[in-house]
N, C-alpha and C positions, 0 to 999 in steps of 0.2 A: 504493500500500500504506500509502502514512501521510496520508490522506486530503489533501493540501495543496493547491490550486490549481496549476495549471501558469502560468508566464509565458515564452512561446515566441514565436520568430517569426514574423511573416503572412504565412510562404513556403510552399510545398511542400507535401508530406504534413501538414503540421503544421495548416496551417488544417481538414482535414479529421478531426483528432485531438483538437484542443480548438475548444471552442462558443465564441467571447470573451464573456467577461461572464458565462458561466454556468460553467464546469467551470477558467476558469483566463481568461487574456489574454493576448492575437495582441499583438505588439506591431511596428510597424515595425521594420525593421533597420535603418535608416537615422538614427532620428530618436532621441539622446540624451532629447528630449524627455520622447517618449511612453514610453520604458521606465522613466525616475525618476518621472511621473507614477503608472504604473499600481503599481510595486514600492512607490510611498508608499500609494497607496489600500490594495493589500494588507498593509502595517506597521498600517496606521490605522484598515480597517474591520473589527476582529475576528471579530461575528459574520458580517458578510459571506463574507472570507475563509473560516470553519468552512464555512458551506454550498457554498461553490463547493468544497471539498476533497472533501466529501459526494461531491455530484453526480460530481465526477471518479471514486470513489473506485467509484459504481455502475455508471459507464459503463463501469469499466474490468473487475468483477468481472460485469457481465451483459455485456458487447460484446465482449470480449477472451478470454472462455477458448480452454485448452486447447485443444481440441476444432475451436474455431471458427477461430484463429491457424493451428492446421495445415491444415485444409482449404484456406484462405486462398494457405498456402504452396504446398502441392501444386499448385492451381490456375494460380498464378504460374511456378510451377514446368514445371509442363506448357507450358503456351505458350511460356515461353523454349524448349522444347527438339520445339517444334513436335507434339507429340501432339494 
């Protein structure tokens, strides 16, 4: 909602949720490294950052509605309870 890049970790749902490099940055969990690396590109490349906030900002208002999040759930929904 405030268009900003994501910086998340490269586990789980989450690699499935942000693109690295385009909507936000996967970063190891592991590695102090790579997460002051990526958190400094993001301080330092403004317009960069603005677009990657964009792009999140679209994925999230055409990929995510409503509509599409419940369906989503129901579906989940249903096979946990064997339908």
């Amino acid at each position: 909602a405030c268009r900003k890049p994501v910086l998340a970790t490269s586990i789980g749902a989450l690699r499935e949720l942000v693109s690295d490099g385009v909507d936000g940055y996967l970063a190891d969990p592991v590695s102090e490294a790579d997460w002051a690396d990526k958190m400094i590109t993001l301080f330092d490349e403004h317009e960069r950052t603005r677009r990657m906030g964009t792009m999140g900002w679209n994925k999230t208002v055409t990929g995510f509605t409503t509509d599409r999040v419940a369906t989503h759930m129901e579906r989940v929904y249903g096979a946990l309870l064997g339908r």
